[in-house]
C-alpha positions in Angstrom: 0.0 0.0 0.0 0.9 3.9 -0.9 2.5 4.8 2.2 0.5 8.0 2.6 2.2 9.9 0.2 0.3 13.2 0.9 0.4 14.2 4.7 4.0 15.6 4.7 3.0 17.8 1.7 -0.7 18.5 3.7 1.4 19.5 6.8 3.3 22.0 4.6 0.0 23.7 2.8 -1.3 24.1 6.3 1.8 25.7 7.6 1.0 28.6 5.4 -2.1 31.0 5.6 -4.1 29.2 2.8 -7.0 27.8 2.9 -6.8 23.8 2.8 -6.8 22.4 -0.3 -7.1 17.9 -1.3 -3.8 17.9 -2.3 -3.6 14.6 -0.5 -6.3 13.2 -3.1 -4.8 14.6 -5.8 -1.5 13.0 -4.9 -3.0 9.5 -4.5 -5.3 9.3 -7.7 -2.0 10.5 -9.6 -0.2 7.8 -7.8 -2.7 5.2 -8.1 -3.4 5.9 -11.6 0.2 6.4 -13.1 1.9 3.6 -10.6 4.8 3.6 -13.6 5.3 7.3 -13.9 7.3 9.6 -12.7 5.0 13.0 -10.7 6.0 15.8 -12.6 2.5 16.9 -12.8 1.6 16.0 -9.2 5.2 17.9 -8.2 4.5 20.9 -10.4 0.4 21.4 -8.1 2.3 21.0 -4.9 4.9 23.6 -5.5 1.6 25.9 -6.7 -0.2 25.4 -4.0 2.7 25.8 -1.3 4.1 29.0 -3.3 0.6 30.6 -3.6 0.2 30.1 0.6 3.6 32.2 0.5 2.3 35.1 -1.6 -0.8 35.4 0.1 -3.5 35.3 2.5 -6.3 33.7 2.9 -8.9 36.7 1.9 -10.0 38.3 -0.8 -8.1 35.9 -3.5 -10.3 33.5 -2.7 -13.7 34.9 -3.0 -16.3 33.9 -5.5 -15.6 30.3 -5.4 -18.0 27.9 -5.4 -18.7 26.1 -1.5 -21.1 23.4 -0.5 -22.1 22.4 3.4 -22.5 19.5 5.4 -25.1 18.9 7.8 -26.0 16.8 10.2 -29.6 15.2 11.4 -29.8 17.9 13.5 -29.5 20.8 11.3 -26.2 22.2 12.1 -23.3 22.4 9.8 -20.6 19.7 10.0 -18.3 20.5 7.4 -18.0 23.2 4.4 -16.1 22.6 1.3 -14.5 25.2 -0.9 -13.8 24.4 -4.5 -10.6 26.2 -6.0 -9.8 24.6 -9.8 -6.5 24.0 -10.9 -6.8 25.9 -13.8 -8.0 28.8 -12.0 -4.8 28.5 -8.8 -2.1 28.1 -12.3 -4.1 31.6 -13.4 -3.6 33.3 -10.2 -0.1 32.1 -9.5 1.0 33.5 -13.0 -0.8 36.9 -12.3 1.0 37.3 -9.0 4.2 35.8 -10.0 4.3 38.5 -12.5 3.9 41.0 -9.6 7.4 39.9 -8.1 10.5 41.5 -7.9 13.5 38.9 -9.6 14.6 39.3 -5.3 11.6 37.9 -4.3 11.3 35.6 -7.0 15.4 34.3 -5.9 13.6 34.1 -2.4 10.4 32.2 -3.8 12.9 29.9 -5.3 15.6 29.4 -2.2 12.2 28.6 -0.2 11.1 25.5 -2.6 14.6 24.3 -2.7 14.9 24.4 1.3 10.9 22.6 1.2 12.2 19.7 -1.0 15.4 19.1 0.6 13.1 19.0 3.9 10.6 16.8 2.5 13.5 14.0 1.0 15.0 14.4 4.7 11.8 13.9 6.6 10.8 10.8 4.6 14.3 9.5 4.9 13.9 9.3 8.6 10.1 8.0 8.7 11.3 5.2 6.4 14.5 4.3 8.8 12.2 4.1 11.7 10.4 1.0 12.8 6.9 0.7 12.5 4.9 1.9 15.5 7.7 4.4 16.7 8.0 8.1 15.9 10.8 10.8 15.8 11.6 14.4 16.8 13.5 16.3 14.4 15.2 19.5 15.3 15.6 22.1 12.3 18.1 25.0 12.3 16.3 27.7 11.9 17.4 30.3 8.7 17.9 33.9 9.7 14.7 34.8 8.6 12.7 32.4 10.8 14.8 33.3 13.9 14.1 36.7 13.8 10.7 36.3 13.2 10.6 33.4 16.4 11.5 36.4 18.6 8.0 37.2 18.6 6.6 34.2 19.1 5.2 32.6 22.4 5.4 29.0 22.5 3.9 26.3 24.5 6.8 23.8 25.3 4.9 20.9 24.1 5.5 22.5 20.3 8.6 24.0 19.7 9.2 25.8 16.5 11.8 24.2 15.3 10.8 20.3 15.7 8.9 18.2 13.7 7.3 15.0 14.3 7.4 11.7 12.2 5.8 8.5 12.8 5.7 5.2 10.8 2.9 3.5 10.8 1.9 -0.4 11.3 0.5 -1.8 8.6 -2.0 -4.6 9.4 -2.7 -7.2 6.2 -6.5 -8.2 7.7 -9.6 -6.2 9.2 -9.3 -9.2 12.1 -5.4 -8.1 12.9 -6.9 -4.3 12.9 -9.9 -4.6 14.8 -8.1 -4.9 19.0 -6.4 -1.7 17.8 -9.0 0.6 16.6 -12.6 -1.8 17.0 -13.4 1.0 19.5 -13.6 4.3 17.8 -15.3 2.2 14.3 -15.8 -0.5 12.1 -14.6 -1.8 8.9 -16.2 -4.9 6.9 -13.9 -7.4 5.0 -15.3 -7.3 2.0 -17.0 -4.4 0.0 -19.5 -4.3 -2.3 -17.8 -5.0 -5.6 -15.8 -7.9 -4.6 -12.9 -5.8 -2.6 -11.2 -7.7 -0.3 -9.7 -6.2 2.4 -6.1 -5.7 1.2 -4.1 -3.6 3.9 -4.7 -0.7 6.6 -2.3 1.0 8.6 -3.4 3.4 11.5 -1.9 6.9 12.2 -1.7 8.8 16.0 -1.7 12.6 16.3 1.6 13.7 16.1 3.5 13.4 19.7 4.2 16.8 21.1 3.6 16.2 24.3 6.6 14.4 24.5 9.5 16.6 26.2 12.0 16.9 23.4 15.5 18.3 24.8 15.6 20.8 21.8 19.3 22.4 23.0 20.5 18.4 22.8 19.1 18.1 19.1 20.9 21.5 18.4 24.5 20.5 19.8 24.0 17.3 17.9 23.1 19.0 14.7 26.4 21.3 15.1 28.4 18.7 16.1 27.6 16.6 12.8 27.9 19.6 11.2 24.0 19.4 9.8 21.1 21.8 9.8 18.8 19.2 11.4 18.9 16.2 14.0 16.8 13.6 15.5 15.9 11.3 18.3 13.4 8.9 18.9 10.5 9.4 20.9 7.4 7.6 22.0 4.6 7.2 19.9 1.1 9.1 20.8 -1.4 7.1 21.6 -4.2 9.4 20.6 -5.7 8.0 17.2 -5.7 10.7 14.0 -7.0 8.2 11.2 -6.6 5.3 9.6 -6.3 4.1 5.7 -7.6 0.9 4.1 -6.5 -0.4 0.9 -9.1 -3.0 -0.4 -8.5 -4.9 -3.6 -10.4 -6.4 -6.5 -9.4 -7.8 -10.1 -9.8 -4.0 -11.0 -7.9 -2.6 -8.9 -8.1 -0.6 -5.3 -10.4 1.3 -3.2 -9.2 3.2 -0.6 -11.4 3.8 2.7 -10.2 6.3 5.1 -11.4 6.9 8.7 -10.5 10.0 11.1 -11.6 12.1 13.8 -13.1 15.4 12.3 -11.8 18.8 12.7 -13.9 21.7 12.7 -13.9 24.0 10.3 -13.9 23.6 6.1 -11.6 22.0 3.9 -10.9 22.8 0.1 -10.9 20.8 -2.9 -9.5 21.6 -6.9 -12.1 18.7 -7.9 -13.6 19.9 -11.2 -16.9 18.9 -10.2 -18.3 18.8 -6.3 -21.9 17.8 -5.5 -24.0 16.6 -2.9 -25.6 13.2 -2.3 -26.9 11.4 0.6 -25.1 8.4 2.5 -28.6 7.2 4.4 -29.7 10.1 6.4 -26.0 11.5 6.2 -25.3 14.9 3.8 -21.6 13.7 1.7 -19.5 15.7 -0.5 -18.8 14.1 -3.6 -15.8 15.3 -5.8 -14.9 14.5 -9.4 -11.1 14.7 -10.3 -10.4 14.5 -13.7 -6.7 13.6 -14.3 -5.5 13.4 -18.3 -9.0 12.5 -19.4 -9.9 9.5 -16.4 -12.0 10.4 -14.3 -11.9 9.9 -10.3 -14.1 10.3 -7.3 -13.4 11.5 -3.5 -16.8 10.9 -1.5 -16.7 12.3 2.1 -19.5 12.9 5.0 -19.0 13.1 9.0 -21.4 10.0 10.0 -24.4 11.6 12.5 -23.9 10.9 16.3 -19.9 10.5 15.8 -17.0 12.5 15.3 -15.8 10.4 12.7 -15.0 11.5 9.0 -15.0 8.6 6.7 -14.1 8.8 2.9 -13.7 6.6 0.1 -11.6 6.8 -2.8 -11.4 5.0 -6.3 -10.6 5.4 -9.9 -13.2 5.4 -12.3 -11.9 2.4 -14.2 -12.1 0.5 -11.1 -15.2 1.8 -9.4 -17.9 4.0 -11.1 -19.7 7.0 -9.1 -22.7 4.4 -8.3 -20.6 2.2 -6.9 -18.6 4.4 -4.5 -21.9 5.6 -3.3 -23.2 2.0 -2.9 -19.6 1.2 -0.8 -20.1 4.3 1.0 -23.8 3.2 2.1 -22.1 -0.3 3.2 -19.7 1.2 5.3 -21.8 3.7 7.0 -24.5 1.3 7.8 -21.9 -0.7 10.0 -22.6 0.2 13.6 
């Protein structure tokens, strides 16, 4: 299973004032769809996205766009979503990028370099860990960041300069899965269609309540003459989500489980629409990537505060059918 290719690049669009945008699905539908090809396209939308969050806010740029919301049995809204089309963030990009100075743009540039070197860094240390552990890294900070860190009040449990990584355990049935998360939800395994349940791994928050000894990390980062260094720490064991693979002659589904946060969420889906999952209001999105179709269906089920999704190709699932799974999986008590 895709080893959740989109949350270090989700945790760097959030980082930024910017409304949140599906890159995650974006990522996975490229990934899933081109398993053989390299992600130039998929590389070229993150480095949008991440660049637009450092050019502006999250105001007026954004107005006029087209938003749909979630309710629940009770009337009250669960969850918005915010459509921003590629095609229109690669026109607003080059109309402010022709707004920049060749400095800023040198700046713009130094930024993306330092985000990808972070990124190959991050994942290098994820991968080394073993699964079920996580890791504290300490980052240098530029000149920029420490100047702007002077005004900054921090809680100790979330220093500025560390990040959190954790590997996940992957579990191959829904019977290995269940002790761990039969709690919080329920997963079938098999889905209509003839899936099979393939593979799941489940994610904790990130642990920041851990006390990280940020001046060690900082000696050790001089000492090996590096802008970042690491240590393990213990793993959290407050859940965040979880993400199913299931498989069929066609090809995969992916179901996804987490705890909701408040608030909206954005989506560059070329077509959103509503459609109901029993008495449950769901977002449905319709990616198109060159020419195939494929489809992101999310609700918050009534009387939890779980957000389930599911996510398939067209050539492997139709829209029908992802509504029919989505019924399956929300009638499981």
């Amino acid at each position: 299973m895709d080893k959740n290719p989109f949350k270090s690049m989700r945790d760097m669009l959030v980082a930024k004032p910017v409304p949140k945008v599906d890159v995650k699905h974006k990522v996975m539908a490229a990934i899933r769809a081109k398993e053989n090809k390299e992600e130039k396209v998929v590389k070229k939308k993150i480095g949008l996205l991440v660049t637009v969050g450092m050019l502006i806010g999250a105001s007026s740029v954004w107005a006029g766009v087209e938003m749909i919301q979630l309710k629940n049995e009770k009337g009250e809204v669960v969850f918005e979503l915010s459509q921003h089309k590629l095609q229109e963030q690669q026109q607003m990009f080059q109309q402010l990028s022709q707004q920049l100075s060749p400095e800023d743009q040198a700046k713009m540039e130094e930024r993306r370099k330092k985000r990808e070197y972070i990124g190959t860094v991050r994942t290098e240390i994820m991968n080394g860990l073993k699964p079920g552990t996580s890791a504290a890294i300490y980052w240098k900070p530029t000149k920029e960041q420490g100047e702007d860190q002077k005004n900054i009040i921090y809680t100790k449990k979330k220093h500025p300069d560390i990040m959190v990584v954790s590997k996940p355990i992957v579990y191959k049935s829904w019977k290995d899965m269940e002790p761990i998360v039969g709690k919080v939800f329920t997963l079938p395994s098999e889905i209509h269609g003839g899936f099979r349940f393939l593979e799941g791994e489940v994610n904790y928050e990130e642990n920041y309540e851990y006390d990280v000894d940020v001046e060690e990390l900082k000696a050790k980062a001089v000492k090996d003459n590096k802008e970042y260094a690491f240590t393990e720490i213990p793993l959290s064991n407050k859940f965040s989500y979880t993400n199913v693979a299931y498989q069929s002659e066609k090809g995969k589904v992916w179901v996804e489980v987490r705890i909701a946060e408040e608030g909206g969420s954005g989506t560059s889906a070329d077509v959103i629409e509503k459609v109901m999952i029993g008495n449950n209001e769901a977002a449905l999105m319709t990616h198109t990537f060159e020419g195939e179709n494929s489809y992101w269906l999310i609700w918050i089920k009534n009387g939890t505060d779980l957000e389930y999704s599911v996510q398939a190709d067209e050539k492997v699932a139709s829209k029908d059918e992802v509504i029919k799974i989505a019924k399956q999986i929300n009638e499981i008590k």
